[in-house]
Short mmCIF file of the C-alpha atoms (twelve columns), coordinates in Angstrom:
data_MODEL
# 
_entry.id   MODEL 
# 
loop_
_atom_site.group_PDB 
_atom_site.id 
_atom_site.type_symbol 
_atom_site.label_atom_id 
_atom_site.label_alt_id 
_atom_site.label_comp_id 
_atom_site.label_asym_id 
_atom_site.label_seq_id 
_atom_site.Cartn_x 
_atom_site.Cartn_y 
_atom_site.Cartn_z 
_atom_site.pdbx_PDB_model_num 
ATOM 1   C CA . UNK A 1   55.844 -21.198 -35.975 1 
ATOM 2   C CA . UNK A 2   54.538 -18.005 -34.284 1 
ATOM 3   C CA . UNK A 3   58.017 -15.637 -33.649 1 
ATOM 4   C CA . UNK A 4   57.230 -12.387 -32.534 1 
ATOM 5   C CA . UNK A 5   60.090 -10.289 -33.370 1 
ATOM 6   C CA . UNK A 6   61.738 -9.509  -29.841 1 
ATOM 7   C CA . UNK A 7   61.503 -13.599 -29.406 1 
ATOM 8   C CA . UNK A 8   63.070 -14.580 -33.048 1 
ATOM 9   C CA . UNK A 9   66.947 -15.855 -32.909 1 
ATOM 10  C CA . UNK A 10  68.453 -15.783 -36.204 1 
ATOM 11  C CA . UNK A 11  71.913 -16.754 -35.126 1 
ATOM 12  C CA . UNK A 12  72.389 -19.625 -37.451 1 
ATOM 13  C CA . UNK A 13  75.603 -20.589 -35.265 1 
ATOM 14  C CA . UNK A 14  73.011 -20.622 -31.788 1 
ATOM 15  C CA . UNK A 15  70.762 -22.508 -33.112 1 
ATOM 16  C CA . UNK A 16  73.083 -25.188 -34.340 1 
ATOM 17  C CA . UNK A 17  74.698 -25.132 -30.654 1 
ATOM 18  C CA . UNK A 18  70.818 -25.501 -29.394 1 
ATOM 19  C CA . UNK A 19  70.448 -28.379 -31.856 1 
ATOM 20  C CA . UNK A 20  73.461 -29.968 -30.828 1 
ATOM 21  C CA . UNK A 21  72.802 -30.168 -26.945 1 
ATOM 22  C CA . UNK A 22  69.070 -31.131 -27.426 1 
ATOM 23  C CA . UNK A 23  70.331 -33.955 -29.222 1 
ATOM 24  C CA . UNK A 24  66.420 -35.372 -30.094 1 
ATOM 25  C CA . UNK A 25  63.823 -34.203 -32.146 1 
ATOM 26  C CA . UNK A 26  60.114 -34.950 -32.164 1 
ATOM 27  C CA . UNK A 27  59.705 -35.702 -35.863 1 
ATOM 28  C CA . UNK A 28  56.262 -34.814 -37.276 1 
ATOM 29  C CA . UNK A 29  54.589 -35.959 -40.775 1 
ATOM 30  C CA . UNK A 30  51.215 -36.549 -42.113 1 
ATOM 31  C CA . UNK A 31  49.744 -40.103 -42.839 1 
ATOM 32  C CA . UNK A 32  46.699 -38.560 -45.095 1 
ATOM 33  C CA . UNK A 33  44.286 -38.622 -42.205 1 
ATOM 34  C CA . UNK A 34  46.290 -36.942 -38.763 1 
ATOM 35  C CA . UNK A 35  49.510 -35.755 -37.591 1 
ATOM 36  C CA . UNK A 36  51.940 -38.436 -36.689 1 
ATOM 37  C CA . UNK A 37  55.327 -37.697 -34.279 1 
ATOM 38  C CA . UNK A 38  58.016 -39.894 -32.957 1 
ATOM 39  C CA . UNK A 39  60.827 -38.819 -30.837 1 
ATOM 40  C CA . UNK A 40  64.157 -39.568 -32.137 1 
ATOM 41  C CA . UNK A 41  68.097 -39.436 -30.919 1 
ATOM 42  C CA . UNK A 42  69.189 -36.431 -34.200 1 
ATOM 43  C CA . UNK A 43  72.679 -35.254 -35.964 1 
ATOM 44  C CA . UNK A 44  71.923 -32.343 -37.504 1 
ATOM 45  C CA . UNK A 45  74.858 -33.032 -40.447 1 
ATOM 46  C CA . UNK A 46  75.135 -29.671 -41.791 1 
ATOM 47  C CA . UNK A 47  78.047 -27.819 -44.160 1 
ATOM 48  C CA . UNK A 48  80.842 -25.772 -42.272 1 
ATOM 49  C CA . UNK A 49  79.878 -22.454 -44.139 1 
ATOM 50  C CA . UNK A 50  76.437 -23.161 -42.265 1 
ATOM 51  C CA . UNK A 51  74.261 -20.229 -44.227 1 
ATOM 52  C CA . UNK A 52  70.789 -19.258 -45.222 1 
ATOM 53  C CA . UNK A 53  69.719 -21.938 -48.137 1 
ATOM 54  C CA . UNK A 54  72.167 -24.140 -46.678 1 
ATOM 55  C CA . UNK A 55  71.308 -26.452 -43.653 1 
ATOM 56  C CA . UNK A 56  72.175 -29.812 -44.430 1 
ATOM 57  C CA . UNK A 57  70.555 -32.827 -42.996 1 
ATOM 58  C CA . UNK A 58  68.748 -34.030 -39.959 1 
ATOM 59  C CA . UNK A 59  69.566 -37.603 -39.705 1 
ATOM 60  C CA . UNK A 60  68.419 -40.423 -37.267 1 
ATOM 61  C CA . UNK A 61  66.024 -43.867 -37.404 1 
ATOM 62  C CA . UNK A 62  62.770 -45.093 -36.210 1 
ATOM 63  C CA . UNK A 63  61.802 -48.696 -35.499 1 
ATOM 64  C CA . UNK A 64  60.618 -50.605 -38.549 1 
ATOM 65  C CA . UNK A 65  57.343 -51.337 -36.232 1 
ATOM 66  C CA . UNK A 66  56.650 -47.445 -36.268 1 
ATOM 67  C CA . UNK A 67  54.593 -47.091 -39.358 1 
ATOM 68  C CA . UNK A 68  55.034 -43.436 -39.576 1 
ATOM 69  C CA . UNK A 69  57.950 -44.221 -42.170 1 
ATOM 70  C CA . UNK A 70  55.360 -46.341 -43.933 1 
ATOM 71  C CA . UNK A 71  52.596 -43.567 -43.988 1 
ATOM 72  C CA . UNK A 72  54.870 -40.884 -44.986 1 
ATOM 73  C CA . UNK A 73  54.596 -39.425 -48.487 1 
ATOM 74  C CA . UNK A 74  57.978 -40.077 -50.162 1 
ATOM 75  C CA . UNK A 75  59.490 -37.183 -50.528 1 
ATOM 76  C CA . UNK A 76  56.441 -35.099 -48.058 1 
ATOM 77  C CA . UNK A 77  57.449 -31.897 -45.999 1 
ATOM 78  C CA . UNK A 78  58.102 -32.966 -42.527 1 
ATOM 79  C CA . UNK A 79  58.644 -31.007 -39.256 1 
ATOM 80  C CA . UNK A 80  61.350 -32.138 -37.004 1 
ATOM 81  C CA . UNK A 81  60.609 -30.209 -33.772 1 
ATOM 82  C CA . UNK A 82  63.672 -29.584 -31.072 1 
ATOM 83  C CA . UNK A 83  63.116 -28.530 -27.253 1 
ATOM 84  C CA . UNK A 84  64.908 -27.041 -24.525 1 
ATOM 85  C CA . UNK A 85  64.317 -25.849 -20.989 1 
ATOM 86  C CA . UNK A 86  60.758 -24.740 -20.193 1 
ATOM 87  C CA . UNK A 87  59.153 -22.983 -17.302 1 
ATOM 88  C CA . UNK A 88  55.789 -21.180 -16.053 1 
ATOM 89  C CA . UNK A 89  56.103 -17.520 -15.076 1 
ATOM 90  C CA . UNK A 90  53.898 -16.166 -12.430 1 
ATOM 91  C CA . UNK A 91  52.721 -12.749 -12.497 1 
ATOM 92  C CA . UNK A 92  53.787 -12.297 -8.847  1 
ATOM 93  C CA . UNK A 93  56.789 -12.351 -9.584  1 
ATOM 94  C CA . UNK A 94  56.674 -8.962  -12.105 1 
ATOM 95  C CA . UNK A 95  57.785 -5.804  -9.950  1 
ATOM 96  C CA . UNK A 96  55.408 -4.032  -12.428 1 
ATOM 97  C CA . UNK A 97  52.176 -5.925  -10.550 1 
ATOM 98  C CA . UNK A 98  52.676 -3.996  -7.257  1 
ATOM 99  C CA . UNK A 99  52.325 -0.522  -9.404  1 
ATOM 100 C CA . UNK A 100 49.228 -1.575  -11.509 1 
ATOM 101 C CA . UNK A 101 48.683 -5.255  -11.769 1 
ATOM 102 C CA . UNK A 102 47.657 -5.569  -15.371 1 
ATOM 103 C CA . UNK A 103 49.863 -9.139  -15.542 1 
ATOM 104 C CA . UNK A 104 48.822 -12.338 -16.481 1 
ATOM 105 C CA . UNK A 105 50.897 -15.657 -16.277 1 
ATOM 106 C CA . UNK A 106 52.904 -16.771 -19.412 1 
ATOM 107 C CA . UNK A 107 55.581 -19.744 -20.714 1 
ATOM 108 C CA . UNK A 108 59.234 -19.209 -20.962 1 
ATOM 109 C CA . UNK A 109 60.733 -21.810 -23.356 1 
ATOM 110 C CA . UNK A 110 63.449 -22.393 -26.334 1 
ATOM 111 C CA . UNK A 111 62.275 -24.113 -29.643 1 
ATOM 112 C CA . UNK A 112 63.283 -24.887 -33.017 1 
ATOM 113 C CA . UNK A 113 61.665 -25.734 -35.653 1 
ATOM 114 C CA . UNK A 114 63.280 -27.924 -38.610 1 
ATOM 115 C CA . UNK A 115 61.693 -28.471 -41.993 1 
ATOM 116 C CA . UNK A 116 61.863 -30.094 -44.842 1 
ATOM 117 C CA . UNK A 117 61.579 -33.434 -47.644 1 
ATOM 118 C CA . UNK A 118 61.958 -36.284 -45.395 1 
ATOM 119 C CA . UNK A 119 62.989 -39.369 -46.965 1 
ATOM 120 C CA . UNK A 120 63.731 -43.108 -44.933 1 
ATOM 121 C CA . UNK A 121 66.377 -45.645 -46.044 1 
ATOM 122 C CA . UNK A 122 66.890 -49.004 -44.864 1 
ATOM 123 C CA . UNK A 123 70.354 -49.734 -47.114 1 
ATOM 124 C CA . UNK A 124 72.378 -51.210 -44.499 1 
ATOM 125 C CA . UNK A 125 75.372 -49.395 -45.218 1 
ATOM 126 C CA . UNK A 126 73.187 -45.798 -44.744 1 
ATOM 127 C CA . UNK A 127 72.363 -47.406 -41.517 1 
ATOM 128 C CA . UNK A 128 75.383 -48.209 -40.037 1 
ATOM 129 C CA . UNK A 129 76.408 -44.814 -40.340 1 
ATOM 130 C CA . UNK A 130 74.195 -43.086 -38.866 1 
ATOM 131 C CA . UNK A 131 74.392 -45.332 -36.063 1 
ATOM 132 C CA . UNK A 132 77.992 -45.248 -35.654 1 
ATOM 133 C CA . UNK A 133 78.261 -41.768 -35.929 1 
ATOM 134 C CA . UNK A 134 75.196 -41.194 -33.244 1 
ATOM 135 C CA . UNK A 135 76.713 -43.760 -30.689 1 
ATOM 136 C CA . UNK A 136 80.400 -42.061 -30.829 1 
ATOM 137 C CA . UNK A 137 78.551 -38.887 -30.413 1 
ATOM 138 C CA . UNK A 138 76.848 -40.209 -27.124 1 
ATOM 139 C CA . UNK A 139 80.103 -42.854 -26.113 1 
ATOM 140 C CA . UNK A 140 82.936 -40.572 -26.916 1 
ATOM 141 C CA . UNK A 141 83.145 -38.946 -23.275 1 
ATOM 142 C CA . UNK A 142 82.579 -41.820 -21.223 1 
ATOM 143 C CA . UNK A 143 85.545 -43.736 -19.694 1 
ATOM 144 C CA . UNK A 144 85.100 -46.831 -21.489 1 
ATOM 145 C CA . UNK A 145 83.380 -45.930 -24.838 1 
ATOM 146 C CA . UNK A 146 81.289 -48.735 -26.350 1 
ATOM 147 C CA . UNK A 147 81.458 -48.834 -29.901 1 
ATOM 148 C CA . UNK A 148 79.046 -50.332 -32.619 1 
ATOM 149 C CA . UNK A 149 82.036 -52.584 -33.157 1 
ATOM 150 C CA . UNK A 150 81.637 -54.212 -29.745 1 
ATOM 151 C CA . UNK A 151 78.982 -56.456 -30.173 1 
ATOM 152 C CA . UNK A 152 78.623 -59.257 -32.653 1 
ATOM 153 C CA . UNK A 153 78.330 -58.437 -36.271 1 
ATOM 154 C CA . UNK A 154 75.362 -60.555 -36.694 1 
ATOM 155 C CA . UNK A 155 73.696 -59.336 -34.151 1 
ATOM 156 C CA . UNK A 156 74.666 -55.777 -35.289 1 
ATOM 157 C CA . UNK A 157 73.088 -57.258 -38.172 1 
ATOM 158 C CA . UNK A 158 69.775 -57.759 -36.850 1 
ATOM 159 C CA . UNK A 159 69.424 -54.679 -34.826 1 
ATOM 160 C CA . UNK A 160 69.959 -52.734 -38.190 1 
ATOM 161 C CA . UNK A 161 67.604 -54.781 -39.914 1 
ATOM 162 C CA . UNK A 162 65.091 -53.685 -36.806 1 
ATOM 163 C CA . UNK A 163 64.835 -49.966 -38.241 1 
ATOM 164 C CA . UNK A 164 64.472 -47.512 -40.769 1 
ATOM 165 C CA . UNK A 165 66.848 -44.764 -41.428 1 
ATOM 166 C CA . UNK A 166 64.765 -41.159 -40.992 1 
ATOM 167 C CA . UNK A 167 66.858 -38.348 -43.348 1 
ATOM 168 C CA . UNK A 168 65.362 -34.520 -43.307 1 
ATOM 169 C CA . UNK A 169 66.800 -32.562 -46.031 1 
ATOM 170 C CA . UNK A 170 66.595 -28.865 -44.155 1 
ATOM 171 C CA . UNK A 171 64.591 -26.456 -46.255 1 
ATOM 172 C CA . UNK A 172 63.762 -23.985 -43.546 1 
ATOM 173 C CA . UNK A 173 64.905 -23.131 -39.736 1 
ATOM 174 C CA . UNK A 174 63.140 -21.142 -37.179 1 
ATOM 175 C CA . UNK A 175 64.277 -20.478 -33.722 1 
ATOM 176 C CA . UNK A 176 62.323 -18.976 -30.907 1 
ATOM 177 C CA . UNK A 177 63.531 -18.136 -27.345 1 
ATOM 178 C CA . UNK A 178 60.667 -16.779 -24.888 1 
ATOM 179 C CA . UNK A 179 62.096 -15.492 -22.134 1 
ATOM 180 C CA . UNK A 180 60.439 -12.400 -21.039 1 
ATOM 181 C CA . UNK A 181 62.187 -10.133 -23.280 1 
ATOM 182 C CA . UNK A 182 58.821 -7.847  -23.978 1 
ATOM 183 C CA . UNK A 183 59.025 -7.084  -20.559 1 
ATOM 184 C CA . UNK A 184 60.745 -4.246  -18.587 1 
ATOM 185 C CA . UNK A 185 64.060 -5.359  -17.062 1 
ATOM 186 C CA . UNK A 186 63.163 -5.082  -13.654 1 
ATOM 187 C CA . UNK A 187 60.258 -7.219  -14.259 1 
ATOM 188 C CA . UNK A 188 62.717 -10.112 -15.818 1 
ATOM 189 C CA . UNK A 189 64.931 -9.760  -12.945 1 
ATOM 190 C CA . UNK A 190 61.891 -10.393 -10.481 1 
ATOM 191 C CA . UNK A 191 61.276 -13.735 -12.988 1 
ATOM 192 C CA . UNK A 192 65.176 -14.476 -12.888 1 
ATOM 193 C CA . UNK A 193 64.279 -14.640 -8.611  1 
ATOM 194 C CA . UNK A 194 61.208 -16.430 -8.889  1 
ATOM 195 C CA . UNK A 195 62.737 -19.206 -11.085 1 
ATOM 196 C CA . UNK A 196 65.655 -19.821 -8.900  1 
ATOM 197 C CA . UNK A 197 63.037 -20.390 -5.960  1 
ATOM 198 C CA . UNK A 198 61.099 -23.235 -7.658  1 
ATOM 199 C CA . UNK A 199 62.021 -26.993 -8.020  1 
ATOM 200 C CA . UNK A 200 60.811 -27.462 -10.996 1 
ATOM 201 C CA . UNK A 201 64.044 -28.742 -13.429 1 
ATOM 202 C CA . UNK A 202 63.297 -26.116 -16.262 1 
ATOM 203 C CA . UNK A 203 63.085 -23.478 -13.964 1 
ATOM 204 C CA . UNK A 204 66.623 -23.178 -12.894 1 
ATOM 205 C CA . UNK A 205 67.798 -23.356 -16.389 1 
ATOM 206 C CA . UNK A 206 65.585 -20.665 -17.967 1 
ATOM 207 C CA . UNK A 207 66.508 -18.166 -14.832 1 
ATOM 208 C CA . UNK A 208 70.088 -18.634 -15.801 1 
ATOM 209 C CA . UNK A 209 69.541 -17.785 -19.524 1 
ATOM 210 C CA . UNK A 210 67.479 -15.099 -18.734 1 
ATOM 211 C CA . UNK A 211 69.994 -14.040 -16.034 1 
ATOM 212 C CA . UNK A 212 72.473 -14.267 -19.507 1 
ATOM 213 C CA . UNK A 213 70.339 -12.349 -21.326 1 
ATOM 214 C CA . UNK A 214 70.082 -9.491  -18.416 1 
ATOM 215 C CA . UNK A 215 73.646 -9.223  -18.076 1 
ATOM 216 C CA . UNK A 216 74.552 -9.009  -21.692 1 
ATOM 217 C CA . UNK A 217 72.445 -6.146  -22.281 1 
ATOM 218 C CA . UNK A 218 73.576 -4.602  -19.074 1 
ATOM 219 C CA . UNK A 219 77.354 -4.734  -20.905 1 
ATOM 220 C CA . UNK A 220 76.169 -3.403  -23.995 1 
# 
């Protein structure tokens, strides 16, 4: 991934919070002709001393039918791909356009990129697991949690037999938040106004983290 410096976020501890609210990934691998990706529910299962060299697992499953665990290399470097908010920025919104108007349009966005062996399992056991672990993850702040446990265990049975267990052992993380910071700060505040004036659902959220951002440095 292309990280300019002033865009790069090395906070291992941020980008597992990122991770952890995205909850998905867009898992990308090679079938020995094109690119295949499938979007999948994630745990990122990773040690507590969370450190360069050590970043665990990305775990999740596919359905059987999805032949991208079929045309996988065992063992091939994969790319699991996690989003957040994203936004356009117009150039009339830079106080810097009025003075000179050398500004062009750009993207505001939050990505990380997760890589590494990728290897599928369909032992029932693995399986179950993950699954259990992913639904009390989603279930556990709901009124009336529903639990793997719930429904019938041969029907339980089935559904596991329906997928294919998707395990990324985490060689490498990159993390890249856009958000104006190349420009001047009275430029980003102009961006921080525009944003809150559009309807657009990434917009909002991208004007409050660069609002964040503004303030922070503001207290440093």
């Amino acid at each position: 991934m292309y990280v300019p410096r002033h865009f790069a976020v090395n906070d291992l501890a941020r980008i597992a919070e990122f991770v952890d609210a995205a909850q998905s990934a867009t898992l990308v691998t090679f079938d020995g002709t094109r690119p295949v990706a499938t979007l999948l529910p994630v745990i990122w299962d990773r040690p507590d001393g969370l450190a360069d060299g050590t970043y665990g697992r990305l775990l999740g499953h596919i359905a059987i039918a999805n032949d991208q665990w079929r045309t996988a290399a065992p063992g091939a470097e994969a790319l699991a791909i996690v989003t957040g908010p994203q936004a356009y920025v117009s150039p009339s919104w830079y106080a810097s356009k009025a003075r000179h108007g050398r500004v062009v349009p750009t993207w505001n966005y939050e990505v990380v990129h997760l890589t590494g062996a990728v290897t599928f399992h369909q032992d029932a056991a693995w399986l179950r697991d993950v699954v259990t672990r992913l639904t009390r993850r989603h279930e556990s702040g709901r009124l009336r949690p529903w639990a793997v446990s719930d429904a019938p265990p041969e029907y339980v049975d089935g559904q596991l037999r329906a997928i294919v267990g998707v395990e990324l052992s985490i060689g490498s993380v990159e993390a890249k938040q856009k958000l104006s910071q190349n420009r001047s700060e009275e430029d980003r505040a102009g961006v921080v106004a525009g944003l809150r004036a559009e309807a657009a659902g990434g917009a909002a959220a991208i004007a409050d983290l660069m609002a964040a951002q503004l303030a922070d440095h503001g207290s440093e």
